[in-house]
N, C-alpha and C positions, 0 to 999 in steps of 0.2 A: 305423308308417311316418311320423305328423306329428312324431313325436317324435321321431326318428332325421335328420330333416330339421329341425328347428328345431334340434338338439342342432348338426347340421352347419353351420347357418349362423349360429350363436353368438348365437342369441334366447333361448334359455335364463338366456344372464350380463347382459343388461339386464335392467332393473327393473318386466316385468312378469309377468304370469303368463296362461297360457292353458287356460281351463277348457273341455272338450268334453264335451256334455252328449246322449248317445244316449236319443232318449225313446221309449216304448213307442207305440203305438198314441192317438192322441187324434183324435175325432172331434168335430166340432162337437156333436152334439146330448146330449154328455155322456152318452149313453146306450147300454148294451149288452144290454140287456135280450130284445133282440127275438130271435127263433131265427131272425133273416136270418143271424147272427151265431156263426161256428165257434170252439171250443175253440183254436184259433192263434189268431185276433183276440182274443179273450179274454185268453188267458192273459198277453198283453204291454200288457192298455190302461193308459192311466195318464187319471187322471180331473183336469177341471180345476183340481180344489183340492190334489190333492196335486202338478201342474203347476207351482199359484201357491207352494206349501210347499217344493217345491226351490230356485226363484227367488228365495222368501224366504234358504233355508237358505246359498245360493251369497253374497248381501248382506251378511247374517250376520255368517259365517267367512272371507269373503275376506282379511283378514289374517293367519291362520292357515293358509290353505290353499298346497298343492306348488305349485310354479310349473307345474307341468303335472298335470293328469290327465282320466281318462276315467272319466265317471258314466254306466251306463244309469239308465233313470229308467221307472218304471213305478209302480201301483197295485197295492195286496196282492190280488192276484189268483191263485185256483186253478190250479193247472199252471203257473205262470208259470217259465221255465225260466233266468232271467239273473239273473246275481249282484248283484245291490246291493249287499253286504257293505261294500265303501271306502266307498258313499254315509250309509250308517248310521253307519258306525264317523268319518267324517270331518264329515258334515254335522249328525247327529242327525235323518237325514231317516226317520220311520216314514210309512208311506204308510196315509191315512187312511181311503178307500177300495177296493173290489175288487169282482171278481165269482168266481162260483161256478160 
């Protein structure tokens, strides 16, 4: 939809780019350890260093990068059900942490 709306009001043909960056779950205390904590919250947390490693990766490749796109962003986390696949294949972003 932001796409089909920037596409319509011709932000696409100026010169910048608009990077949307969906992130998993991040909690402050970097930790998921605890069994307060269900197999959904899990499956999507993204931990702060692989957080700081996307923001890195976004700095990067920004010259290289679509004028538009949409990254989910998460940690290699068990069951995790959303695609990275562009975030890899576009950023070289491997997520460094996960849970089980």
């Amino acid at each position: 939809m932001v796409k089909n709306w920037l596409d319509n009001t011709h932000q696409l043909k100026l010169n910048f780019k608009f990077i949307c960056a969906r992130f998993g779950w991040i909690n402050t205390t970097d930790d998921v350890t605890s069994d307060l904590y269900d197999w959904s919250g899990k499956s999507v947390w993204c931990s702060h260093r692989d957080l700081c490693q996307f923001i890195d990766r976004i700095l990067e490749k920004q010259s290289i990068l679509n004028k538009f796109e949409i990254y989910f962003v998460s940690s290699n986390n068990d069951y995790c059900w959303i695609n990275m696949d562009n975030c890899q294949q576009d950023l070289d972003y491997i997520p460094q942490d996960g849970t089980k």
